[in-house]
C-alpha positions as CSV (number, residue, x, y, z in Angstrom):
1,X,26.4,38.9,-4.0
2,X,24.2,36.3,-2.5
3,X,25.1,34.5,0.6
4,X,24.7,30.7,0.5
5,X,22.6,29.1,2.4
6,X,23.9,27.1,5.1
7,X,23.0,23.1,5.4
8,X,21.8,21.7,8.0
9,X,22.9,18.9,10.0
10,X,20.9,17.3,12.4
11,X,21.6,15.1,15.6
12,X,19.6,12.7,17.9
13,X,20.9,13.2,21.4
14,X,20.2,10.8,24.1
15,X,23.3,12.0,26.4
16,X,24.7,8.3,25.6
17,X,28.5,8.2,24.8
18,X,27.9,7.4,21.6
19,X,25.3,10.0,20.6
20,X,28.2,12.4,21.9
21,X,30.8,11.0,19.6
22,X,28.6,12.0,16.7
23,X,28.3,15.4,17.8
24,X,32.0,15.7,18.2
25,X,32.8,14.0,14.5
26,X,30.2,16.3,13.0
27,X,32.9,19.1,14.0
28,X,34.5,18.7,10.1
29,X,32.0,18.0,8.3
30,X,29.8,21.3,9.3
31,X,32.9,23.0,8.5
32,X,33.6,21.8,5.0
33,X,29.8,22.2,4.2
34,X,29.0,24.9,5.8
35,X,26.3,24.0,8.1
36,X,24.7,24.1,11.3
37,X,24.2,21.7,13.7
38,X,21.1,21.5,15.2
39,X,21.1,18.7,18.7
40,X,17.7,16.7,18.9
41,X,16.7,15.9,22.1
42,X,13.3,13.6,22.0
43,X,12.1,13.0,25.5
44,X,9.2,9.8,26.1
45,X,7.7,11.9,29.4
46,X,7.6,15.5,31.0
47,X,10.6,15.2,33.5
48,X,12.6,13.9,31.3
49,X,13.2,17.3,29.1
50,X,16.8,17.7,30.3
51,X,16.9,21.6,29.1
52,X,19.9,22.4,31.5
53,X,21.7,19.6,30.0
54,X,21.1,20.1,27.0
55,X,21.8,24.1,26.6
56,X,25.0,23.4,28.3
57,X,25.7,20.6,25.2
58,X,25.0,23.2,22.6
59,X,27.1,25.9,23.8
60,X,29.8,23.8,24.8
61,X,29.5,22.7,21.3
62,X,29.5,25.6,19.1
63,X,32.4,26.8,21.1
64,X,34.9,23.7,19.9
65,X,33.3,23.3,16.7
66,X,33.4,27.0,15.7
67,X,30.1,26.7,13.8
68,X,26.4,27.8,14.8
69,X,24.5,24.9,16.9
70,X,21.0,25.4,17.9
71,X,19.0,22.5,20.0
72,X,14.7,21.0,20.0
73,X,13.5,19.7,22.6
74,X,10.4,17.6,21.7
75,X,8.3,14.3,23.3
76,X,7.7,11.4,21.3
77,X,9.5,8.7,20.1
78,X,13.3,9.1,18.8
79,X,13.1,7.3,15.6
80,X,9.8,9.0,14.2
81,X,10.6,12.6,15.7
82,X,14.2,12.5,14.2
83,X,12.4,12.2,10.8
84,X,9.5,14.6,11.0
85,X,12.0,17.1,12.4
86,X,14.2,16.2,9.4
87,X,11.5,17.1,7.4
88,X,10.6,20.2,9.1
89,X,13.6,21.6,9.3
90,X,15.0,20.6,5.7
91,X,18.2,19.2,7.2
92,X,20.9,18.2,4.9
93,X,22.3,15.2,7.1
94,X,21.3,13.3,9.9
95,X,24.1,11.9,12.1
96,X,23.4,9.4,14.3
97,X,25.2,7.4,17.1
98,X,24.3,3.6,17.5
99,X,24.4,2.3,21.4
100,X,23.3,-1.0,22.8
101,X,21.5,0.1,25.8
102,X,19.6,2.8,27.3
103,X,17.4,4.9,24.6
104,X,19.3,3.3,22.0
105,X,19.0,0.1,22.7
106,X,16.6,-1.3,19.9
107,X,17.9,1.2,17.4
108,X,19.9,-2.0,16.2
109,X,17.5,-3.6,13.6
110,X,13.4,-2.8,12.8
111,X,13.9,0.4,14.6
112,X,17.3,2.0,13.0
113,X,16.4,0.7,9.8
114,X,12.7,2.5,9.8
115,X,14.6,5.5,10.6
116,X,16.9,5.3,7.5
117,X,14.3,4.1,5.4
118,X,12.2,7.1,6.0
119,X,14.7,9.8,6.3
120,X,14.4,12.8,4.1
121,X,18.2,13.2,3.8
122,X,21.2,10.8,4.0
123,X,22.1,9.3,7.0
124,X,25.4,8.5,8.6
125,X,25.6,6.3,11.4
126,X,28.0,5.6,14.2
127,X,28.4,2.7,15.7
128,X,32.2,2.2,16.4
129,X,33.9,4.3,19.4
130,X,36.6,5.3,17.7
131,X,36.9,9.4,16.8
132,X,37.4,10.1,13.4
133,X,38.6,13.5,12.7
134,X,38.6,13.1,8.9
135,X,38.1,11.3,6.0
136,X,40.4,9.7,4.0
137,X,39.1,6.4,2.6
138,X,35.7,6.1,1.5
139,X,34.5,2.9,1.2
140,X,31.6,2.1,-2.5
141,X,29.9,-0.8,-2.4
142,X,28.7,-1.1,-6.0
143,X,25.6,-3.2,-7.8
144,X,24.4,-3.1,-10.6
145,X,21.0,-1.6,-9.7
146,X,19.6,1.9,-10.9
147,X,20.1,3.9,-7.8
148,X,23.9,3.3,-7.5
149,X,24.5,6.3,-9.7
150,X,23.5,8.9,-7.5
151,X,25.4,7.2,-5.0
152,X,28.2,7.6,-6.6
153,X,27.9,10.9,-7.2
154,X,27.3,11.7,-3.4
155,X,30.8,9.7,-2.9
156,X,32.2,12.1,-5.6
157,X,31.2,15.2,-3.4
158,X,31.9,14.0,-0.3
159,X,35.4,13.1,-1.3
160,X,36.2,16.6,-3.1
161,X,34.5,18.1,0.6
162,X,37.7,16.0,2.5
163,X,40.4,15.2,-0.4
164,X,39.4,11.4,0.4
165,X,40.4,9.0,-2.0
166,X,37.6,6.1,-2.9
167,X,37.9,2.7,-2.6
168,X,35.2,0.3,-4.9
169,X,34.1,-2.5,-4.1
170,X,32.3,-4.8,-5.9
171,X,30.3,-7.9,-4.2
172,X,29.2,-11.1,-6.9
173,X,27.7,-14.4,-5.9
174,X,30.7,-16.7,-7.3
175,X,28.1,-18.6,-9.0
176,X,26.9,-16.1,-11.4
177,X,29.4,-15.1,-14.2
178,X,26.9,-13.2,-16.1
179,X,26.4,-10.5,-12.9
180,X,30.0,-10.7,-12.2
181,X,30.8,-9.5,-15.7
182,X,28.3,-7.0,-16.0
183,X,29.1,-5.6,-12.1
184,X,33.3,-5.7,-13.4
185,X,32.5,-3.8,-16.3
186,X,30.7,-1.0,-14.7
187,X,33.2,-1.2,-11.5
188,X,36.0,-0.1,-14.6
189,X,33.6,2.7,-16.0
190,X,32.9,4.1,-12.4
191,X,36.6,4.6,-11.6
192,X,36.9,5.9,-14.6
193,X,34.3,8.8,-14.2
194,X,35.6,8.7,-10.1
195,X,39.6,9.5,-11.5
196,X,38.1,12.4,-14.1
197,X,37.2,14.1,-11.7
198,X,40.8,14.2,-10.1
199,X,40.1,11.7,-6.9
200,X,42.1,9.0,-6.1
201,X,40.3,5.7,-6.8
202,X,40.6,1.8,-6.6
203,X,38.4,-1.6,-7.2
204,X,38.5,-4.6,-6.2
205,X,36.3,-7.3,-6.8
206,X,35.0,-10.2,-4.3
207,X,33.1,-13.1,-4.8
208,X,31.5,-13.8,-1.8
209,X,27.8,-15.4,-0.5
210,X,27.5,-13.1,2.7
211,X,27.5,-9.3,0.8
212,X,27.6,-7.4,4.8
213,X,30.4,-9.4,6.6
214,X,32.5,-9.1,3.7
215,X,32.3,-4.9,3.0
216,X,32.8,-4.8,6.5
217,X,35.8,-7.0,7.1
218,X,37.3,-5.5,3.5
219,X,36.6,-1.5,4.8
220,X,38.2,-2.4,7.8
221,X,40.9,-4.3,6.1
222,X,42.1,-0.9,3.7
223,X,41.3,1.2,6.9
224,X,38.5,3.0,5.7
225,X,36.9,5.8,7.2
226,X,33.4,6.0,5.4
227,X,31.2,3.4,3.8
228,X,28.5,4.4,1.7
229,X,25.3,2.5,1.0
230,X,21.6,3.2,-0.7
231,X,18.7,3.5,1.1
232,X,16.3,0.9,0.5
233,X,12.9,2.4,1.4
234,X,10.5,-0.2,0.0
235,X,11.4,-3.8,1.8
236,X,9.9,-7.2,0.3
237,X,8.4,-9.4,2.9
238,X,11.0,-11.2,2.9
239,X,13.3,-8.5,3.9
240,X,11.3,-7.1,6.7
241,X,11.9,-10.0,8.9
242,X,15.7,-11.4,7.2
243,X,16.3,-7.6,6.7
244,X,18.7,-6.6,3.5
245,X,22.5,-6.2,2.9
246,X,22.5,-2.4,3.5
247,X,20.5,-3.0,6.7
248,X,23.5,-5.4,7.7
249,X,25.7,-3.4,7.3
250,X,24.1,-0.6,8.9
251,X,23.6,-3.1,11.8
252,X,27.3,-4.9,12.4
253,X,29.8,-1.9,11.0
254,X,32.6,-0.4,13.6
255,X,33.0,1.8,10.7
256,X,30.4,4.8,10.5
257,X,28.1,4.0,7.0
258,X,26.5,7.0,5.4
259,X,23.3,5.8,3.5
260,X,21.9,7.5,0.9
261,X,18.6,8.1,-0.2
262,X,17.5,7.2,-3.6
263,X,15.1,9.5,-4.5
264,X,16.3,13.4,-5.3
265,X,15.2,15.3,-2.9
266,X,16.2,19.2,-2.2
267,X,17.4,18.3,0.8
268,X,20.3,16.4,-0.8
269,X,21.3,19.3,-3.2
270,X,24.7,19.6,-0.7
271,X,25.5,15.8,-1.2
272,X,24.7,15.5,-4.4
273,X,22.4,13.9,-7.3
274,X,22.6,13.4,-10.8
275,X,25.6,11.4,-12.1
């Protein structure tokens, strides 16, 4: 019989509280998936390599986790090492925590959202401080646009991984019927696909001028656990400086956002492709 291979799940670690919350709420998810965890450690000068600190992290964390952890120590910068190592590596998911100060501290904006847009695999990140130990509510932003399909099929997996149930949402400009139509009619067909394949499911539609405040403030109004976006990896001019909804989100959620990437890429095979 052959033995699957295991996923990998990879984690930036800057010692910062919340870069330890995400190795504590990776806990599950290696579990259900049957990964490893590998800790990334990305030090900016010799001295800094924290090796005691950081072999003390892994073992304390395959010990309460229960599944294999291995750690890299490497110099560079955080954003650009997390994705070459990605790469290298061919992790499955990247899970990182979002801070407002020491190493983290201009991961909010140009810096997180270079990370995510050039990330081989999804990405969830955490921002809030609250520990999640499961899933039950996942969050689906839907558009109209051709990527949203293999987003939803990532949301399909992830849910049959925890039982969650999933929650769509659909986002219109209340001035454009025409979208809102097309967007309600494709919401319907979603669920429908969503509820064949025996997950709980709901939409709602919103019409609403400020797409990012209002997924947040609506995931946090159901209590959801997960919200998932798409990756945008090309950005209009435009967009580099105002930056785009799923960057937003990314940016102001207390609720930890996985974001997908839109191309298929092996590396996704345990998340999914290919509604």
């Amino acid at each position: 019989m052959q033995v699957k291979e295991r996923g990998i799940i990879l984690i930036p670690i800057d010692f910062t509280k919340q870069s330890l919350l995400a190795v504590k709420q990776s806990y599950n998810l290696a579990k259900y998936t049957h990964s490893k965890l590998v800790l990334l450690h990305v030090y900016e000068k010799a001295g800094e390599e924290s090796y005691d600190a950081l072999n003390k992290l892994t073992k304390q964390t395959e010990q309460e986790s229960g599944v294999p952890t291995e750690f890299m120590n490497v110099k560079g910068d955080i954003y650009e090492e997390t994705d070459r190592v990605a790469e290298e590596i061919k992790a499955t998911l990247i899970i990182a925590g979002l801070e407002s100060h020491m190493k983290f501290r201009n991961i909010i904006g140009s810096s997180a959202s270079k990370l995510i847009r050039k990330a081989p695999c999804p990405v969830i990140t955490i921002r809030g401080g609250e520990h999640r130990d499961g899933c039950e509510n996942i969050l689906l932003p839907l558009d109209l646009s051709d990527e949203t399909r293999e987003k939803v099929d990532a949301a399909v997996q992830f849910a049959q991984y925890f039982g969650s149930s999933i929650r769509i949402l659909g986002v219109f400009d209340p001035k454009d019927a025409s979208y809102e139509n097309k967007l309600l009619a494709y919401s319907h067909q979603v669920k429908q696909f969503i509820k064949s394949k025996g997950i709980s499911c709901t939409n709602k539609s919103i019409p609403a001028e400020h797409v990012a405040e209002t997924v947040v403030e609506y995931a946090n109004k159901i209590e959801c656990d997960l919200i998932m976006i798409m990756n945008k990896p090309s950005l209009s001019i435009g967009e580099m400086f105002g930056g785009t909804d799923t960057q937003k989100i990314v940016d102001i959620s207390n609720i930890p956002v996985m974001t997908v990437q839109p191309m298929k890429r092996e590396s996704m095979t345990h998340f999914g492709t290919g509604l």
